[in-house]
VEXVOPA-137824 format. One record per residue: x, y, z of N, C-alpha, C in turn; residue in one letter. Coordinates in steps of 0.001 Angstrom, whole numbers, plus 500000, padded with zeros to 6 digits. Atoms other than C-alpha are relative to their C-alpha. Example, Ala and Ser with C-alpha at 12.3 -4.5 7.8 and 13.67 -1.06 7.14 Angstrom:
2
500890498810500000512300495500507800500900501200500000A;499180498810499940513670498940507140499230501090500730S;
//
This chain:
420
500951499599501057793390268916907860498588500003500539X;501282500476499185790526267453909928499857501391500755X;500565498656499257790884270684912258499483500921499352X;500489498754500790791024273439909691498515499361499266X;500835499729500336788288271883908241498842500419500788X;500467499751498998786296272140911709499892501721500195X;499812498260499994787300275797911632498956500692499093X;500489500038500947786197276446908496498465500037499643X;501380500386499523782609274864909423499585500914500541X;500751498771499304782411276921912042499705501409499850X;499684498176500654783016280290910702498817500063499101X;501242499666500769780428279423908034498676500085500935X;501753500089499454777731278601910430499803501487500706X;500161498954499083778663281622912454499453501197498513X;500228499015500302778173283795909423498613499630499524X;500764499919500744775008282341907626498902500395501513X;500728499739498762773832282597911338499560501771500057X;500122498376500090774238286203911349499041500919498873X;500750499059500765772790287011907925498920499128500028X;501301500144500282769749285115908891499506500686501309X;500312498831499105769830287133912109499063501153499482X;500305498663500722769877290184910207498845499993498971X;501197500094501030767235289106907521498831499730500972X;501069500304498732764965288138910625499470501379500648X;500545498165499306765463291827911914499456500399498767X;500258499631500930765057292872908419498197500294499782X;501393500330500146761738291517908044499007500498500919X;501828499743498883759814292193911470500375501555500443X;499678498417499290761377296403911708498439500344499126X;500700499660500494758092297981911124500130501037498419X;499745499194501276757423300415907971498712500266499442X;500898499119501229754913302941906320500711500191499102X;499631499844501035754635302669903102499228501324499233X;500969499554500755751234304875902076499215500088501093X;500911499875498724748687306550903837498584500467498894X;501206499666501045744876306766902173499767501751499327X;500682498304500024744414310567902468501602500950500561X;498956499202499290747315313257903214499390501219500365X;501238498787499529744774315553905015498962499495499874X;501121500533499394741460314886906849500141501008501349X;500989499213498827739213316544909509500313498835501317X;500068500595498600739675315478912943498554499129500048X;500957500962500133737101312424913718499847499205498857X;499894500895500942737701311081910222501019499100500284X;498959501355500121739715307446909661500724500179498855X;499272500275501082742596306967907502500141498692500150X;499425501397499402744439303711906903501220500496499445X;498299500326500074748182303182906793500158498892499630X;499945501312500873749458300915904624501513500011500415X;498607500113499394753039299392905926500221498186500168X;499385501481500170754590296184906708500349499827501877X;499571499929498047754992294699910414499442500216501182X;500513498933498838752620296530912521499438498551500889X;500057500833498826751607294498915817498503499026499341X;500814500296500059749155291952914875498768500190501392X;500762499819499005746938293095918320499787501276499641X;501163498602500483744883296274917327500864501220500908X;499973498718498143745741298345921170501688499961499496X;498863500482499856749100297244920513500337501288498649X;499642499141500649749750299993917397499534501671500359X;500494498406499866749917303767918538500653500652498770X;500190498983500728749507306473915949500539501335500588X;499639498846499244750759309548916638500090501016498918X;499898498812500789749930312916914652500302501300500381X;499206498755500270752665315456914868500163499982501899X;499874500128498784752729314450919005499004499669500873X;501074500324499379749116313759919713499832498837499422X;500616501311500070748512309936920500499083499346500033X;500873500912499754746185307378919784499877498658499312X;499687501337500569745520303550919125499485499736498577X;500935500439501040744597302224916112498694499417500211X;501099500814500209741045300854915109499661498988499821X;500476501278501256741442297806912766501983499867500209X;499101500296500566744284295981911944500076498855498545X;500358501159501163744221294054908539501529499040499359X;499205500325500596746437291180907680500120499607498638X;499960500345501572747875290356904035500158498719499837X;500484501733500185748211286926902431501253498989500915X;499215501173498959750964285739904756500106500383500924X;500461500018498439749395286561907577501021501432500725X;499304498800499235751715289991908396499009500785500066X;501285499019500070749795292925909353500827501133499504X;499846499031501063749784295288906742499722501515500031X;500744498518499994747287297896906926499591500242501619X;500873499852498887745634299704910215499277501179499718X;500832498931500485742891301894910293500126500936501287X;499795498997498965743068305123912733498963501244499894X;500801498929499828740781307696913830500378501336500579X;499383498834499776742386311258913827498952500517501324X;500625499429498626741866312419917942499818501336499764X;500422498042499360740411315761919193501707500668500001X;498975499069499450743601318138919654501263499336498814X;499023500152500935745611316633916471500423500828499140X;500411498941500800747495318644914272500830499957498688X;499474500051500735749363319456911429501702499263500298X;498473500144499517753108317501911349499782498590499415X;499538501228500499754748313867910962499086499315500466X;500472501184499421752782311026911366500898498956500195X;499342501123499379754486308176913571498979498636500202X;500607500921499618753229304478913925501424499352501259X;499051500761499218754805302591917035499627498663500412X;500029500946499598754890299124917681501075499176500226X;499039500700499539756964296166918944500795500490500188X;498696498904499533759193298887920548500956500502498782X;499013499477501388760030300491916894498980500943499298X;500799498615500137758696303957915580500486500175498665X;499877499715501154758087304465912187499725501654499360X;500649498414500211757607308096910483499363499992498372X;500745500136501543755810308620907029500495501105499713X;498611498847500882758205310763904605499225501127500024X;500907498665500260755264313281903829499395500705501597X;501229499277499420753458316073906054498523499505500258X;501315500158499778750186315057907359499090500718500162X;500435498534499427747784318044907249498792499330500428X;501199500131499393744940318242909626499132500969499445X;500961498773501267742040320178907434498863500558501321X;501092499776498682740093322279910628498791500282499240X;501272499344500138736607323489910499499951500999498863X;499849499170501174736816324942906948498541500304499528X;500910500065500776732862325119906113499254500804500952X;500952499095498793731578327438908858500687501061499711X;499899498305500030730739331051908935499569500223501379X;500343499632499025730097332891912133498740501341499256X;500995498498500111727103335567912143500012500679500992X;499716499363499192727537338324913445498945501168500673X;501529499010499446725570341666915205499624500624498202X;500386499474501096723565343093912121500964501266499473X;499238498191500432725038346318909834499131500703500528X;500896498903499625723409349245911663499577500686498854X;500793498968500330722744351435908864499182498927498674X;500920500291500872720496349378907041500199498994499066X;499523501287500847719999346501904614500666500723498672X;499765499274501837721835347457901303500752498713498909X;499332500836500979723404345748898466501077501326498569X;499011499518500708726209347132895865500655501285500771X;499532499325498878727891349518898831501727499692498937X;498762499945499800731543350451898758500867499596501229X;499523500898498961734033348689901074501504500884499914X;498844499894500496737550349879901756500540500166501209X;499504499974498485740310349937904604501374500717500133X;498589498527500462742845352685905515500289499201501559X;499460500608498900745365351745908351499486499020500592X;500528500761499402743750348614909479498571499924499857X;501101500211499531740211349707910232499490500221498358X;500956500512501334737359348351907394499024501329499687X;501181499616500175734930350785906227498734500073498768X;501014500383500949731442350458904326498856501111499802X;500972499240500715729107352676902764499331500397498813X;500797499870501101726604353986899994499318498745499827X;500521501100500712724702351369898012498657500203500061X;501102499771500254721324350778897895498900498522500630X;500891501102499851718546348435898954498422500111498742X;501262499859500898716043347501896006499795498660499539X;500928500955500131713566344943895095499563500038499013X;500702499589501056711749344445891722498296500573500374X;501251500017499489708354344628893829500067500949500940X;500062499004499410709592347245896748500184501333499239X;499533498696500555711696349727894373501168500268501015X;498581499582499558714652351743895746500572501062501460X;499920499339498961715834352882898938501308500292500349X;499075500177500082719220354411898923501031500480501341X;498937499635498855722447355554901285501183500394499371X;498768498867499939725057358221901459500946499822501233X;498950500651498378726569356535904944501040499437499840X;498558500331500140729803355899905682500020499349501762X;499980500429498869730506353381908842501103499289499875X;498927501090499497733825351517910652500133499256500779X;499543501501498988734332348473912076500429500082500820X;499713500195499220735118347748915107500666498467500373X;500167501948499663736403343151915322499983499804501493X;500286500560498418737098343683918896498832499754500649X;501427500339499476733615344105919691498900499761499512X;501155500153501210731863343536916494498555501196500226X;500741498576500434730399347392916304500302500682499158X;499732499377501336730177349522913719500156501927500738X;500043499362499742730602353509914041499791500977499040X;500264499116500974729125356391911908500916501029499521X;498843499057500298731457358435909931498924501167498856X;499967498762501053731263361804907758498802498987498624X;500547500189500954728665361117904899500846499516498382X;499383499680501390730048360419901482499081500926498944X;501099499071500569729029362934899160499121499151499004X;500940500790500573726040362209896914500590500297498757X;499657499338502069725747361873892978499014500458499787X;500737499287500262724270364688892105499016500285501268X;501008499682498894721013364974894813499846498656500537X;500650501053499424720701361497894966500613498605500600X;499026500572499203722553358479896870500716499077498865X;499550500818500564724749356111895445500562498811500195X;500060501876500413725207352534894099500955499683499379X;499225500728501132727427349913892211501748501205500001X;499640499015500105729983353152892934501671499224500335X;498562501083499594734134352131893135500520500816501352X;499092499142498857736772352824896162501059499004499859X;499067500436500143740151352381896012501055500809501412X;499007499412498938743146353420898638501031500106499349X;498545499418500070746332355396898477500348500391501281X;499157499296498645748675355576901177498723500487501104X;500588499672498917746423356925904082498514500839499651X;501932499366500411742984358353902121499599498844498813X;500372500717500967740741356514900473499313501089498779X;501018499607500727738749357459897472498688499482499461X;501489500384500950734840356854895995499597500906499279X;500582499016500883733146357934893326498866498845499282X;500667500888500770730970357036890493498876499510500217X;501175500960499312728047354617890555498972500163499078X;501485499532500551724466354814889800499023500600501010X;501119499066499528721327356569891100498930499204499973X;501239500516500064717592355726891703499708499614498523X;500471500375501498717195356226887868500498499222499099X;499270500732500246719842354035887240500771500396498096X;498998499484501278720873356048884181500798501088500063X;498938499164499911722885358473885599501400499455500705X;498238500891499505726698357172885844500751501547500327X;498831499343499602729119359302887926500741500558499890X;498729499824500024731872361217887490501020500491500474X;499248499386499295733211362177890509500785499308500538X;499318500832499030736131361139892204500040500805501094X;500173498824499203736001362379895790501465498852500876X;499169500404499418738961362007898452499291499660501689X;500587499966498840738152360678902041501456500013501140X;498973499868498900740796361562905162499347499725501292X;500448501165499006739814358749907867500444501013501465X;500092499451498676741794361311910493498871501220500304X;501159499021499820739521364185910006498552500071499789X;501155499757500629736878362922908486499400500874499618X;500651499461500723736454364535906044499870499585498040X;500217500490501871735601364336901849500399501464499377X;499864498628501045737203366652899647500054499442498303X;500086500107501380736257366615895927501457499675498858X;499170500170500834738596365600892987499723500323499022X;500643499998502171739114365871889115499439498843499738X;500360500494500945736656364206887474500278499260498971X;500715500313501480735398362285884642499790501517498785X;500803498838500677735059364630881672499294499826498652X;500606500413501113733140364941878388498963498863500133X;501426501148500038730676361587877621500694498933501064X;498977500347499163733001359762880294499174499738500927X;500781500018498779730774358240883102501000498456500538X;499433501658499330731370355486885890498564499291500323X;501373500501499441728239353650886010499853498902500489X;499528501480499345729081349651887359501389500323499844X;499303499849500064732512350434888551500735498804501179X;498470500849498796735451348303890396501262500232499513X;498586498895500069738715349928891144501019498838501033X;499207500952499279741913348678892834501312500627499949X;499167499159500430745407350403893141501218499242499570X;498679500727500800748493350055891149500884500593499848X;498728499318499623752057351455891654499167501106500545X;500395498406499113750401354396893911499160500842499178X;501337499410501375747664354745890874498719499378500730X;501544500333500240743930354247891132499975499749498723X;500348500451501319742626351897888671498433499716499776X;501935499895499783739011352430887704499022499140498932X;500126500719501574737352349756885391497991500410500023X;501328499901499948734023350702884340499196500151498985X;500853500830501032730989349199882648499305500795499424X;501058498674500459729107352277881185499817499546498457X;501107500775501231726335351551878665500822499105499555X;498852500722501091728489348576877608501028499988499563X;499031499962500621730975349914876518501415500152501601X;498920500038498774733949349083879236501555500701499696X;498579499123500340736813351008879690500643500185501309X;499490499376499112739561351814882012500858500884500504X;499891498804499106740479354758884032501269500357500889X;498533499554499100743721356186885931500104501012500225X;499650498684499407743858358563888686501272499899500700X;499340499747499521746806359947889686499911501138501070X;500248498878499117746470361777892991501223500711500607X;498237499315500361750324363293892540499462501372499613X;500074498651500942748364365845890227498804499878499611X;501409499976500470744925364830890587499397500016499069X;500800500122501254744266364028887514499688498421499449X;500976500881500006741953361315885861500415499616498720X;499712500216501109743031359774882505499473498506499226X;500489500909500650741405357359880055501043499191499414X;498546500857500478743537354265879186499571500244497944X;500266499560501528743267354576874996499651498146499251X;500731500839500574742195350749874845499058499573500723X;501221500534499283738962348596875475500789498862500852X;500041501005498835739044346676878747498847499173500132X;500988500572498863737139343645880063499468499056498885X;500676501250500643736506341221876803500670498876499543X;499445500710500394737307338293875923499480498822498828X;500085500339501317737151336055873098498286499206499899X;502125500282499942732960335053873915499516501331499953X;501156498881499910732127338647874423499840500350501247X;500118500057499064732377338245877839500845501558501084X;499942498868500074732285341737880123500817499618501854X;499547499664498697735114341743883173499270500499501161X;500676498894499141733590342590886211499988499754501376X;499081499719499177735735342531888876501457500356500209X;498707500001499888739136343281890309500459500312501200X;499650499885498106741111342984893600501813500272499701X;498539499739499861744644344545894365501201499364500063X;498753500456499664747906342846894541500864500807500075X;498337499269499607751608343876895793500247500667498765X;499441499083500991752402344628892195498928500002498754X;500743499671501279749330344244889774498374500022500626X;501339499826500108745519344422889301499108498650499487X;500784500661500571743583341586888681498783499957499910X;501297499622499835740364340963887390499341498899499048X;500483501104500203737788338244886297498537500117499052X;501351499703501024734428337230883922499076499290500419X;501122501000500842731446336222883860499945498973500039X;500305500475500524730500333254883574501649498545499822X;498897500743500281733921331644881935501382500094501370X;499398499676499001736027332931885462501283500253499435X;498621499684500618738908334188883192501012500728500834X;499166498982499234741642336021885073500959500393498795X;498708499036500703743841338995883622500574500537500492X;498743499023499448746539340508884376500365501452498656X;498969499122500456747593343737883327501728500140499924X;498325499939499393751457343716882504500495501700500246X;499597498764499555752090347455882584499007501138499752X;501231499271500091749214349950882860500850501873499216X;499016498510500826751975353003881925500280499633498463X;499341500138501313752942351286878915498364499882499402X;501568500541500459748769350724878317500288499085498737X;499960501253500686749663347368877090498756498618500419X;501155501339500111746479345015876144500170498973501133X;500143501152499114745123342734878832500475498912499671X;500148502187500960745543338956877686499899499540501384X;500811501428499821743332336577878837501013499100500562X;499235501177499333745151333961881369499119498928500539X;501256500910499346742789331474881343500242498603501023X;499564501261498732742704328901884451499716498587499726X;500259500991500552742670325814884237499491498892501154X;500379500587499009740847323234886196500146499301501110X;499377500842498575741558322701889989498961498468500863X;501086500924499233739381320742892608498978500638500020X;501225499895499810736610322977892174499794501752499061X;500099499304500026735545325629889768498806501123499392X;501277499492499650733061328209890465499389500189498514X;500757499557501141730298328863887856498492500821499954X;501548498957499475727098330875887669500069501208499273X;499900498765500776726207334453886363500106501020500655X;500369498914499329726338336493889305501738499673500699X;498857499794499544730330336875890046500365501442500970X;500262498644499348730538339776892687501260500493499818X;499046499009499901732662342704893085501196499809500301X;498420499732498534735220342295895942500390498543499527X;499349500997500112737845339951895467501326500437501432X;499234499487499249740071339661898545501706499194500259X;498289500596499908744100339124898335500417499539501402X;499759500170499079745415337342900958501050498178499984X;498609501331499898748641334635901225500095499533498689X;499432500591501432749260334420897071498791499834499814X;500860500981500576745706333413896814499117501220500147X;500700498574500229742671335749895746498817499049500125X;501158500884499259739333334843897898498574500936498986X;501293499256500762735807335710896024498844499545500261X;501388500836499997732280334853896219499694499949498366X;500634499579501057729864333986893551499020499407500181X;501510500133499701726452333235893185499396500403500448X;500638499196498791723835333895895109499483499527501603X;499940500535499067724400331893897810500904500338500971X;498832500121499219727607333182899449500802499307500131X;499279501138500576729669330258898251501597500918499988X;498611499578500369733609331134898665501081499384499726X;499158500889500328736062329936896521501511500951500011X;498587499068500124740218330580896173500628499654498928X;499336500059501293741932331173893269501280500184500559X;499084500151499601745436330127893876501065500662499355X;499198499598501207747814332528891896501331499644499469X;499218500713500717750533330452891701500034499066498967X;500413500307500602749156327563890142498467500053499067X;500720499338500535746288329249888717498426498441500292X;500648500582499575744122326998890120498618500388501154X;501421499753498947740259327455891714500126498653501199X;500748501357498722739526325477895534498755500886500761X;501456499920498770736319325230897544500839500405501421X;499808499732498653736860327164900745498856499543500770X;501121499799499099733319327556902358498635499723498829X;501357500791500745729647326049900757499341499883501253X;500717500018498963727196327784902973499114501141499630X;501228498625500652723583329757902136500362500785501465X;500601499247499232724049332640903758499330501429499489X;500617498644500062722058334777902175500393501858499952X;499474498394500978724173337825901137500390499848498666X;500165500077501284724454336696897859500328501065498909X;499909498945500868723898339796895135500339500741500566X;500167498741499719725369342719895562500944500126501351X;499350500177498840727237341602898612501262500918500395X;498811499570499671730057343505900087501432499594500594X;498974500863499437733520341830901155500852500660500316X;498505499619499678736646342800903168500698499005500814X;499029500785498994739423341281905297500545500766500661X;498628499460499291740932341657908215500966499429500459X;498989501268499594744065339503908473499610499027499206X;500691500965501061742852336301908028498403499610500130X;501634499878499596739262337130908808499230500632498971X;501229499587501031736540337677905811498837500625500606X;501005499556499415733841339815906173498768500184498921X;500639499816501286730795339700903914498504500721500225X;501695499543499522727652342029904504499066500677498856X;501350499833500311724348342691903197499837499464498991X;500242500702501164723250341563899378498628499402500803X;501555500699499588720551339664898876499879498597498964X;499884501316500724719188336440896941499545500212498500X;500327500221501854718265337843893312499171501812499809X;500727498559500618716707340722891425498818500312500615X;500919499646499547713316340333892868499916499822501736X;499486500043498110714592340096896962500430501206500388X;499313498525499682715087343233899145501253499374500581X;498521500667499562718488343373900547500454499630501178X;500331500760498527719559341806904135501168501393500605X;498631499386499706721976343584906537500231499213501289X;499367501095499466723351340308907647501202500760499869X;498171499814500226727402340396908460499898498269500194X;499310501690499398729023336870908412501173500087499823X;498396499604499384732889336550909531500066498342499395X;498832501833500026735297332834908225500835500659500575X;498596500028499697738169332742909417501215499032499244X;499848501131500980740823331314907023501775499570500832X;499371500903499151743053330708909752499419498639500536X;500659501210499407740708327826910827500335498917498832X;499872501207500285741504325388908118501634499998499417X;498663500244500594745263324077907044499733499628498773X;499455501349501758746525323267903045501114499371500277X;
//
């Protein structure tokens, strides 16, 4: 009896031995639990919050997405384990897993770690050759950007206008003179829309020195020949006088602000013809007067004033009423009275300026949500012109207000430079 109980003994000691083994490993295997920030700029500190990490500082490497470095700090908790460490994201880190390693045991943190690059810089570029202007037409057939008309005016100079038509060059940041666009009437034009179909663009519309004659031409432009051939018209009391256009199923959509009264427009260049939608566009429940719109894959959107409303058209054939999709508040959203023209589509998300600072924010169209891209005076402000190429913004001339002549600055982001 005496043996088996000896047995017996031993077997227990061997096992409580084991599960205090195992509770011993238990305790000292490292472990992230929480990290302060999930995205940060290279040279900023996070901390990691975890259980285990090496009480000796040198002794915990970091590692973001394969680029190593030591921790800063190590902080212990009330029984003396070390808890937290603080880390300073290295030069050449990038988007991916974050790893902590210590006492020969590698931890990973469940989430993505994004590295946020150089998101607040613009590049400047060689000036626009043909001159400073503000409210110009922008538009891009096979790849290459082109910009023309608009106007340069001051409350104190007065008005100096343009009938020029010029294309981009990014490889070498030059511009190149193209075919004229025709004028309105004798005299140049402003505030005027352009939209693309398949391989020609079109402009029309606008205003004049006297600023009371609105438009009603649509003209065609063919980028291989350069050349402009005329279209159908506007007809009857029918003008385009503050216009922004954008295309939709293989339509031109023309929204435009004449004396107040807003309305919008559909050319079909199937049969060249120009047709008035049969309701009012562009208000919403303040009074507030649409006055923009940028293209998408399958619709038209377009924005206010002031309140930054976005609408969607659901079917422009069926000319079924806008409704108001109002956004709702992200991390940042824009406000002011000077909302510009160009809105530029690009990865689900629709890029814009506003103010008169050059300030660019993104409206996210999934979750309908505004973010801060870029918060930087550069002085194209009013009137400004915007395109993309890829993921490269381009924003030239404008100016800083009603009584400022206009600049013919270019400035380039790049929205490949920062990760979400």
């Amino acid at each position: 009896m005496k043996y088996y109980l000896q047995i017996v003994l031993s077997l227990l000691s061997v096992f409580f031995a084991a599960c205090k083994k195992e509770a011993s490993s238990t305790r000292s295997s490292i472990g992230i639990y929480s990290i302060t920030k999930s995205q940060d700029t290279i040279g900023a500190t996070i901390s990691i919050y975890g259980a285990n990490f090496d009480p000796d500082t040198a002794n915990n490497i970091v590692t973001f997405n394969q680029v190593t470095t030591k921790a800063s700090k190590v902080t212990l908790d009330a029984s003396g384990n070390s808890s937290k460490i603080d880390v300073k994201i290295p030069q050449g880190a990038t988007t991916g897993i974050l790893k902590v390693t210590a006492k020969n045991q590698t931890a990973a943190f469940r989430d993505t770690f994004y590295i946020v690059r150089n998101r607040y810089v613009w590049t400047r570029l060689n000036p626009f050759p043909g001159g400073p202007r503000s409210y110009a037409v922008t538009f891009t057939v096979d790849g290459n950007s082109y910009v023309g008309t608009g106007m340069n005016f001051s409350a104190i100079y007065g008005f100096t206008g343009y009938n020029d038509l010029w294309v981009y060059n990014p490889s070498n940041d030059t511009w190149t003179k193209k075919g004229d666009v025709p004028p309105l009437g004798s005299d140049f034009r402003a505030n005027g829309f352009s939209f693309v179909i398949g391989n020609n663009a079109y402009v029309g519309g606008g205003i004049s020195a006297t600023k009371s004659i609105g438009g009603r031409d649509v003209n065609k432009y063919d980028p291989v020949a350069d050349k402009w051939t005329a279209q159908n018209g506007a007809s009857g009391s029918n003008r385009f006088d503050i216009c922004f256009a954008g295309t939709y199923q293989n339509k031109g959509v023309i929204f435009s602000l004449s004396a107040g009264n807003p309305k919008l427009y559909e050319f079909d260049p199937s049969t060249n013809t120009l047709v008035a939608c049969p309701y009012l566009l562009g208000t919403d429940a303040g009074g507030l007067t649409y006055s923009w719109c940028v293209s998408l894959p399958s619709q038209i959107v377009g924005a206010a004033d002031f309140s930054m409303d976005i609408i969607y058209p659901s079917s422009l054939s069926d000319r079924t009423i806008l409704a108001p999709d109002f956004i709702t508040e992200g991390e940042f959203v824009p406000k002011g009275d000077n909302v510009f023209r160009h809105g530029i589509y690009y990865n689900n998300s629709i890029y814009m300026s506003f103010g008169d600072e050059g300030n660019l924010a993104r409206f996210d169209m999934k979750n309908k949500l505004w973010y801060s891209v870029a918060k930087q005076k550069l002085g194209v402000g009013q009137g400004a012109v915007w395109f993309n190429i890829g993921t490269k913004i381009y924003a030239i001339g404008g100016s800083n207000g009603f009584f400022y002549p206009a600049t013919d600055n270019v400035w380039m982001i790049d929205l490949d430079r920062y990760i979400r």
